[in-house]
Every structure is written in structure tokens, then in C-alpha cells.
N, C-alpha and C positions, 0 to 999 in steps of 0.2 A: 108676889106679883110677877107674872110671866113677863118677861123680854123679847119685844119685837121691834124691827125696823122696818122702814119702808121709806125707798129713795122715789124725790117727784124731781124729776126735771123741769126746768121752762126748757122752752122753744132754743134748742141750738142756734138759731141764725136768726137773729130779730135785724131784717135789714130796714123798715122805715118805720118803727112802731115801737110802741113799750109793749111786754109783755105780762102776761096774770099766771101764775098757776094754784089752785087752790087746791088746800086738803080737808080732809076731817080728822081732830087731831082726840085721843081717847084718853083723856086725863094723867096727863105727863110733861114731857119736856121734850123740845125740840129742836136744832139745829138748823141753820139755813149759813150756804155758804155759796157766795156768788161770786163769779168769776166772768171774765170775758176778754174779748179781741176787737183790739182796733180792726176796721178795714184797712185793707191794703194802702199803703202808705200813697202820699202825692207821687208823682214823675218828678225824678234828679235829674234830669237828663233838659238839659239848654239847649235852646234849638235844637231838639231831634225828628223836627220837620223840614231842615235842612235851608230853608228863607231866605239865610244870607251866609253868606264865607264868614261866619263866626262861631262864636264860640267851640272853637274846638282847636285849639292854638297848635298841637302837633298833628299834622297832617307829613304822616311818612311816604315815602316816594312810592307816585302811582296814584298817591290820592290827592281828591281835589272836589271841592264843594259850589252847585253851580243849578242852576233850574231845577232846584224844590230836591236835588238827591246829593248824596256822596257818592262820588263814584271811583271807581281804581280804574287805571288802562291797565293793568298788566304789566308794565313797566317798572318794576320792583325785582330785584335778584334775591329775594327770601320774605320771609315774615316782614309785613311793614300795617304799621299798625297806626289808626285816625283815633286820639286820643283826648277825651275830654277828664279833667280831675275832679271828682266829687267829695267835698267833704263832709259828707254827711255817708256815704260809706260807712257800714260795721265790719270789721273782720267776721266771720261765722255766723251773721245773717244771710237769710236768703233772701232773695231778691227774684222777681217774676220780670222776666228782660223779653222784649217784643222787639221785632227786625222785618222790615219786606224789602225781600230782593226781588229785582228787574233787571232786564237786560243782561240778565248774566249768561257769557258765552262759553266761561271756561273756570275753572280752579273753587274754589272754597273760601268763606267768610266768615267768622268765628265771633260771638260777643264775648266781651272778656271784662270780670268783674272781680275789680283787685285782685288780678293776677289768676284768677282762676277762669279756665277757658269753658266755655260753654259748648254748644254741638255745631260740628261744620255744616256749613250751608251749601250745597252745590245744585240746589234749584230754583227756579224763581216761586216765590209763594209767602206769604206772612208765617214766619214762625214764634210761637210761644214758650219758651219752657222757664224753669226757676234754676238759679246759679247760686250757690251760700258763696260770700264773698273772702276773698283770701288774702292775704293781709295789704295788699295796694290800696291805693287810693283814687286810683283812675279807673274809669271806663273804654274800652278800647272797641274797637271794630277792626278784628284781623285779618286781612289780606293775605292768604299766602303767595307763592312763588309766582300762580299762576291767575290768579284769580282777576276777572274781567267784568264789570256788571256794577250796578246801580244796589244803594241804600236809600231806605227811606222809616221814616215813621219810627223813629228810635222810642223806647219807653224803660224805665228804669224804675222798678217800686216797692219798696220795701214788702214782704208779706206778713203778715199776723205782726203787725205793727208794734204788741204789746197788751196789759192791762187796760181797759179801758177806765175803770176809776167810777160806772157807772151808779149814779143812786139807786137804792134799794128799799122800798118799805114793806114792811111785815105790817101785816092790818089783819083784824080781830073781826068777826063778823060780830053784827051787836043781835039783841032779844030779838028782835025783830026779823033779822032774817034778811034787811035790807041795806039795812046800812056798815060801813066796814069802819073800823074805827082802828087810828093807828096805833101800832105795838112798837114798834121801835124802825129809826131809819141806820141803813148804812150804806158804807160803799162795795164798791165790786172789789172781789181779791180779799174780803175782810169773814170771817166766821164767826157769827154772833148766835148766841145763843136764848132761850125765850122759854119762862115757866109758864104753861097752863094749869090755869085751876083744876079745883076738883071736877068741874064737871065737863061735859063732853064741850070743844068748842068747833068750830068751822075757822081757819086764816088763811090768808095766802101772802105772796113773794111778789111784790110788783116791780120790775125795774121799767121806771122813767123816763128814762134816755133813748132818745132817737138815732138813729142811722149805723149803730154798732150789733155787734154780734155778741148777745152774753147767754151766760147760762147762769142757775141758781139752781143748786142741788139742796134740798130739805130730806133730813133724816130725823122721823118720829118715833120716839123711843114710848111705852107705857110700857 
């Protein structure tokens, strides 16, 4: 008996929906292994609409929290950094960090995630990028020497969260053609494996779960 495989994907990104993928399977055996990613983690970040003069208990010289921004004067003789402590920080995760600057007339702003510094800012505009964190625990907003101008809109959020843990059912299409009948259930991140009869059958991979991002990879062997 010849040996063949053939990989089915579901849907890379199932963002509000369960997803199907069905195969025809030629009287053999078959593999299904499911996997997936949280979305993007919640915002760590306390007050980073700036609301009230709190939460952010080190405020290095130059800065100061006041109608809806953080702002530095420039008043600072080097690095001075407005600092909030997260413990939910991982060293060597990456983190998608969001910042808009205003008002800025002079020097550079830096986001900085456990100790690892992100890109300097020296215009006004919303920036995005992802920072893996370094071994701190704080989040910082860095002011260098010169730096004069408005913060706002802070965001701090894990990326690819993790396993999502998603259920999985493998279903058997019945005689009929119409009805799918279950073969076995699992979860995501788990490799279960599933004998078909002799004869030709029709199954597919359904993950159940809403709002996550999975995949389930099936390899048919006859």
C-alpha cells in the first residue's frame, strides 16, 4: 500500500468565528494537530490617557502630568525618565507599545520596556512598533537632554499572548451525506490521532472558540 500525505489547514486567523476544514480521507489513518494564539494581550499600562497625576509615581525631572498629557519642559540635565512598574511584565516577551506625541519642539522620547529602549521620537505623530522586554519591571517614557513636548495615549500589550487552549472536534460525515457525527474532541496545542475504516470516509476539524486566532493542521496518510 502506497504512502501519501496531504496537509489541510484551517483558517490562520479565525478572528470572530469557529472555523471547518474538511477532507476526503482514502481508507487509512489520520493525524490532526491544533494549535493557536491568543490575541493580543489586554493594555498594562494605568492611566496612559494621562486623566489624572497618577499612577505613575516616578516622574523624573522636567516631567509632569496635567490636561489629559505627560509632558517634559526640557528642564532635565540628561535622561529623565516618567515611570510606571508592571508586574505582569515578562523578560523576552514582546510587547506592541503605542505613544503620540504633541507639542514637541525639541529633543527625543523613547518608550522603554524593562529596560530595553524602543525608537526615538523626534516628531509629533502616533507611533507603533513591538519592544521584547528586558529584564525590568517598569515601563518608562524617556526624555532625553533636550526633549520638550506632549505624551499621550500610552498602550502596553502583550503579543501572541500564548496557546489558546481552543476546543477541537473531529466529526465523521454519516451515510447520508448530511449529517457529521463526532469522532473524538480535543484541545488546541494537543496531537490526536483517528483510525478510518475500510472504506472511503468524508471528516473535518472544527474549532469552536471565538475571538482567537488558531490553526489545525491534518495529515492523511493511506
Amino acid at each position: 500500500m502506497s504512502q501519501k500525505q496531504w496537509k489541510y489547514l484551517l483558517q490562520e486567523a479565525i478572528v470572530n468565528g469557529p472555523g471547518v476544514e474538511t477532507a476526503h480521507v482514502f481508507d487509512g489513518r489520520f493525524t490532526v494537530k491544533c494549535w493557536g494564539v491568543e490575541p493580543d494581550g489586554a493594555d498594562l499600562i494605568t492611566n496612559g490617557g494621562f486623566a489624572a497625576d497618577t499612577d505613575w509615581p516616578t516622574q523624573g525631572t522636567g516631567w509632569s502630568i496635567s490636561g489629559g498629557n505627560a509632558s517634559s519642559d526640557a528642564s532635565q540635565v540628561g535622561d529623565s525618565d516618567l515611570t510606571q512598574t508592571i508586574a505582569a511584565l515578562v523578560p523576552g516577551e514582546a510587547y506592541e507599545v503605542s505613544i503620540t506625541v504633541s507639542g514637541r519642539t525639541a529633543g527625543n522620547v523613547t518608550p522603554v520596556v524593562g529596560d530595553t529602549e524602543g525608537t526615538d521620537r523626534a516628531t509629533n505623530s502616533t507611533f507603533v512598533e513591538t519592544i521584547v522586554c528586558g529584564a525590568g519591571g517598569d515601563f518608562d517614557l524617556r526624555a532625553d537632554l533636550n526633549f520638550d513636548g506632549d505624551v499621550d495615549d500610552v498602550t502596553c500589550k502583550l503579543v501572541n499572548a500564548g496557546f489558546d487552549g481552543a476546543t477541537v472536534e473531529c466529526q465523521i460525515l454519516a451515510e447520508d451525506n448530511i449529517t457529521w457525527i463526532p469522532f473524538f474532541t480535543f484541545t488546541a496545542d494537543g496531537v490526536q490521532f483517528g483510525e478510518v475504516g475500510s472504506q472511503d470516509e468524508e471528516f473535518r476539524a472544527e474549532v469552536s472558540n471565538v475571538g482567537v486566532s488558531t490553526k489545525v493542521n491534518c495529515t492523511i496518510t493511506h
